[in-house]
C-alpha positions in Angstrom: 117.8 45.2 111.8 115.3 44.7 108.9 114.5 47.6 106.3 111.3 48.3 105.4 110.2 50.0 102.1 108.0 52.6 102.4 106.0 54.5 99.7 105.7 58.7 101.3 102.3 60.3 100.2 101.7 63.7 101.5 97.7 64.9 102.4 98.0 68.4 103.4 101.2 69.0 105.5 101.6 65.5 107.0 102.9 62.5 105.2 101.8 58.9 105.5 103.4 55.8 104.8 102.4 52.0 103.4 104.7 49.6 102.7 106.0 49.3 98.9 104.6 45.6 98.8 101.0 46.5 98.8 101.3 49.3 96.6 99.8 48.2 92.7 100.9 51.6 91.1 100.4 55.7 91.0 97.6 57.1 88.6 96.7 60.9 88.3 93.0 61.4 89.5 92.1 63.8 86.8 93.0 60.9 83.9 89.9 59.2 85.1 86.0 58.9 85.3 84.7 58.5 88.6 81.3 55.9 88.8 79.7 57.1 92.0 78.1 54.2 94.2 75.4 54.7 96.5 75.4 53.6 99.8 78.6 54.1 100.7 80.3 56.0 102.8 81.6 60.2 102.4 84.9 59.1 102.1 84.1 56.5 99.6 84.4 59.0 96.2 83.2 56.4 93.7 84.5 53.7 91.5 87.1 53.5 88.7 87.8 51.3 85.9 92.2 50.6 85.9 92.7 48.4 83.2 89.8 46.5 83.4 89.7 45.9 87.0 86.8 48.1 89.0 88.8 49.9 91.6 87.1 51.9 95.0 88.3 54.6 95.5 89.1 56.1 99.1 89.3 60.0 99.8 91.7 60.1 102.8 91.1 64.0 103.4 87.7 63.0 104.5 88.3 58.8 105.8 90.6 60.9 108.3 88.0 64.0 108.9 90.7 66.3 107.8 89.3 70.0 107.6 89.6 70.5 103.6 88.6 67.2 102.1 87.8 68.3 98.8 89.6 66.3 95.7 92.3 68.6 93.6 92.6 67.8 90.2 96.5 67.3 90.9 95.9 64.6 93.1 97.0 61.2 92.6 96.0 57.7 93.1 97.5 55.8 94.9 96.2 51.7 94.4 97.2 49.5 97.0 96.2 45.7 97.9 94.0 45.5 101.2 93.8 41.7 102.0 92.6 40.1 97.9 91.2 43.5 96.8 92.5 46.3 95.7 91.6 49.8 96.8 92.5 53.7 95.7 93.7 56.3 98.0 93.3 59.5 97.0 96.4 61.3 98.2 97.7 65.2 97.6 101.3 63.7 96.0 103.1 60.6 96.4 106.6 62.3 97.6 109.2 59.2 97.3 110.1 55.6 98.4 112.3 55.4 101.7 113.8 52.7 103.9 113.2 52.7 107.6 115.1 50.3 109.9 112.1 48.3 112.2 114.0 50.4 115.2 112.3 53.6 113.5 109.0 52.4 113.9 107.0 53.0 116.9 104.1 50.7 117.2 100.2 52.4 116.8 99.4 50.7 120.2 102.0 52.2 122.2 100.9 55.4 121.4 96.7 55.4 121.0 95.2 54.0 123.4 91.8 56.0 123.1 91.5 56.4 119.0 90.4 54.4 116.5 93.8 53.1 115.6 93.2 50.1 113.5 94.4 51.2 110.7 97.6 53.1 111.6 99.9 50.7 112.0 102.8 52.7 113.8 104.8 55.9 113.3 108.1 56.7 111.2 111.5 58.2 112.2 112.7 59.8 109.2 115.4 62.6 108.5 113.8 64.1 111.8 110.3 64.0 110.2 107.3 61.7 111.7 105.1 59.4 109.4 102.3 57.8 110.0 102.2 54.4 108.5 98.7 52.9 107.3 97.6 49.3 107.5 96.3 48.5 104.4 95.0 45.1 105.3 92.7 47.0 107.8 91.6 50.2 106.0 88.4 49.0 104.7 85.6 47.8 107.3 83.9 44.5 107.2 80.6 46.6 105.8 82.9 48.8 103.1 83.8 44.9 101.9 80.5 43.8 102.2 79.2 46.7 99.6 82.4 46.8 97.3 83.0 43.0 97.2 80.4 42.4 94.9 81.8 45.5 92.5 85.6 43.8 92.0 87.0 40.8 91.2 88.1 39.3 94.2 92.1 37.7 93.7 91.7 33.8 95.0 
């Protein structure tokens, strides 16, 4: 049975999941100033500048259509690494670092078979709540690289 570390974000009611390895630290949105790029996709709310590196930042209210996908200034930021760069989610709260056993995870593609499901990497078992656990080495598109790429320094 192997653990898995999990960093819990919350956007709206539901919480999400990415694994504690990719994640690069928790900001508070309103402590910065958001570069707007053209271009780019909605959800795509800009640029920011995290101790000297140029970070995108992703709104996930709107990446995943939700209803009300307007930024709070109580969000928070959550950077992760996707593949050698390294991205900003836009979350409601980060709620808190768990450990699920691999037999709590239920794969993505035993479940969707009809959805865009690349990113969603399965679903969490947790203290009788579901979580749905991101990808983050799939999140960005091979065009959202293509347009951000030439923004950040790329780690070789």
């Amino acid at each position: 049975m192997q653990d898995n570390q999990i960093v819990l974000f919350q956007i709206d009611d539901q919480e999400y999941g990415v694994n504690i390895d990719t994640v690069e630290g928790i900001n508070h949105y309103k402590d910065f100033k958001i570069i707007k790029i053209p271009n780019t996709e909605g959800y795509v709310e800009g640029i920011i500048n995290l101790r000297g590196d140029v970070i995108p930042l992703y709104n996930l209210r709107k990446k995943f259509q939700l209803a009300n996908s307007e930024v709070d200034i109580d969000s928070e930021i959550l950077v992760v690494s996707s593949s050698d760069i390294k991205i900003g989610f836009i979350v409601d709260t980060v709620v808190d670092i768990i450990r699920l056993s691999s037999e709590d995870i239920q794969s993505a593609s035993q479940l969707f078979t009809q959805i865009n499901n690349e990113y969603i990497q399965g679903i969490g078992k947790y203290e009788g709540r579901m979580i749905i656990l991101l990808n983050t080495q799939k999140i960005l598109t091979i065009q959202e690289r293509e347009i951000i790429e030439p923004l950040v320094e790329v780690d070789a």
